[in-house]
N, C-alpha and C positions, 0 to 999 in steps of 0.2 A: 759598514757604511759603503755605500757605492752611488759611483756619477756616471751618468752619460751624458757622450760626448757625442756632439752630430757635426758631422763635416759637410756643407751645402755646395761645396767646390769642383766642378766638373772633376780636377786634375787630381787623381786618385793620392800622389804625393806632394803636390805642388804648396806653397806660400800656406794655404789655410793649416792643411796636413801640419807643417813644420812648427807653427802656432801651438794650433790643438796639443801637439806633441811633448812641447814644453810643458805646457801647463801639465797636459797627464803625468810626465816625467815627477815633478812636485808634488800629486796626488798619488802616486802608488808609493813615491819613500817615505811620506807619511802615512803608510799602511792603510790607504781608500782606495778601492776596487773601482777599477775604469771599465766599463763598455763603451768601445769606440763604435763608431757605426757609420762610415761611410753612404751620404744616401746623392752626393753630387750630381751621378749620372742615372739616377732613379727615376722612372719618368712619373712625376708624383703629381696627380691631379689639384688646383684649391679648390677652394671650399665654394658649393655650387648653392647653399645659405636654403638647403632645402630642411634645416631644423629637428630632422628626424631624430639627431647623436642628443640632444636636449629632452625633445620628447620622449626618447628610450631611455633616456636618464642611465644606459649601462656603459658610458666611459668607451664607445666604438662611435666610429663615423660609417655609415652604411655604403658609401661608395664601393665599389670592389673594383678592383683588378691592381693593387698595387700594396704594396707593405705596410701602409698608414696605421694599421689597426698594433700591429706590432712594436711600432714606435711610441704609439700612444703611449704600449703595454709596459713598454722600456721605462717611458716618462713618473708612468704612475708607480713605480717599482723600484724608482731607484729618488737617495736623498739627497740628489744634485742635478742639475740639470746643465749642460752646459754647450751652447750652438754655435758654432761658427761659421763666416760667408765670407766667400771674399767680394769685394765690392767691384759691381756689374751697374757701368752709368749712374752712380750713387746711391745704387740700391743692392738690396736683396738678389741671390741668384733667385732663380722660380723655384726650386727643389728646398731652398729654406722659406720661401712665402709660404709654399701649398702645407710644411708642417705646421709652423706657428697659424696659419686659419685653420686646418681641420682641428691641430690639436685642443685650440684655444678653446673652439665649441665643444669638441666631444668631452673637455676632461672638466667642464662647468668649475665647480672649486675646488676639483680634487687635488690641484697643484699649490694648495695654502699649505704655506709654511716650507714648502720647502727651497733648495738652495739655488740661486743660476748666477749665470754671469756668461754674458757674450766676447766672443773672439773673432777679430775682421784682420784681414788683409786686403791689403791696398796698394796699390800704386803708384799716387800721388795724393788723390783728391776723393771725397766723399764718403767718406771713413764712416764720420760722425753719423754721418743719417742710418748708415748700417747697425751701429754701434745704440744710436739710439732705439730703432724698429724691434731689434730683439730685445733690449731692456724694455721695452712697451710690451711686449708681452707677456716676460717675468712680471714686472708692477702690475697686468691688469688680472695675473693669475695672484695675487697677492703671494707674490716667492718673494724672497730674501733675497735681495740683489747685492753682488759682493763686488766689489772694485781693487785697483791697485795704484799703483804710484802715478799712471797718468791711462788714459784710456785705451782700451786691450786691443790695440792697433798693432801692426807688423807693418811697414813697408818693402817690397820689392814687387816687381815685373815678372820676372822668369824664377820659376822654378827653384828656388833655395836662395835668391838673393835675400831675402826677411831674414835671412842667421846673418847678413852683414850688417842689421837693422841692431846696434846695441841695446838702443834704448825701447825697441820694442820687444828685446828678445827679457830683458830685464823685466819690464812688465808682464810678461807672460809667466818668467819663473814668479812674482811677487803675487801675481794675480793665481797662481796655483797655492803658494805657501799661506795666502788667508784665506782661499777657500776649503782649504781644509781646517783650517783655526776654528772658521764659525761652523761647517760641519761636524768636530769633534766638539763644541760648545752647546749645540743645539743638541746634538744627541749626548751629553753629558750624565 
């Protein structure tokens, strides 16, 4: 079994990193293979809704000059999917918009059935809308959406304050130890 993990976070260690971290931490000691993948400072085009990735029906977005096609390849390859942002004005960074549109169109229904659950860091405010945007992705790809004791939130500002965040560092270990429960269930 294997998950990828996307970090949409400028700050190659920062709040999102320490997040993600956990949760992988919970998915390798229950023997599930993590590809992390850094795409923060990616300069990642969205989606320009020219249709092609649909009408080629082959699981690629024809745009070029950037790694899109790879992440897809990540996506469709592995049996969990798992993205994280930290929250930028109560949104999406642009480096996690531009995967979940390109992805959403090139991989049509190729991402039924399998696992996700999003990961935000925050600062104070606008969590949820994060929180929500990537789970709207998972639901419109019909994945398994997996949760934990309260929503897969971290707070802190700088750089590693989220490990003084108890209760979001709890949810992140919770939110890794049943995402591997329903991943070792589904593939049973």
């Amino acid at each position: 079994m294997k998950v990828v993990l996307f970090n949409g976070s400028p700050r190659k260690e920062g709040n999102t990193y320490l997040c993600l971290s956990t949760v992988m931490k919970e998915l390798t000691s229950a023997g599930i293979e993590c590809d992390y993948v850094w795409i923060g400072m990616e300069k990642l085009q969205g989606c320009t809704a020219c249709y092609k990735c649909i009408e080629n029906n082959d699981q690629r977005c024809v745009l070029k000059g950037d790694k899109m096609n790879e992440y897809i390849q990540k996506m469709l390859e592995a049996d969990g999917i798992i993205i994280g942002s930290p929250t930028y004005f109560s949104n999406l960074t642009t480096s996690t918009k531009a995967l979940i549109e390109r992805a959403g169109f090139a991989t049509s229904r190729f991402l039924k059935n399998k696992i996700g659950a999003s990961v935000v860091a925050v600062r104070r405010a606008g969590a949820n809308h994060v929180f929500s945007s990537i789970n709207y992705f998972f639901l419109i790809k019909e994945m398994i959406v997996v949760g934990s004791t309260y929503w897969n939130m971290g707070f802190g500002r700088n750089p590693g304050e989220v490990l003084d965040d108890e209760e979001g560092i709890k949810t992140f270990k919770n939110l890794g130890k049943n995402f591997a429960y329903v991943l070792k269930k589904m593939n049973a």
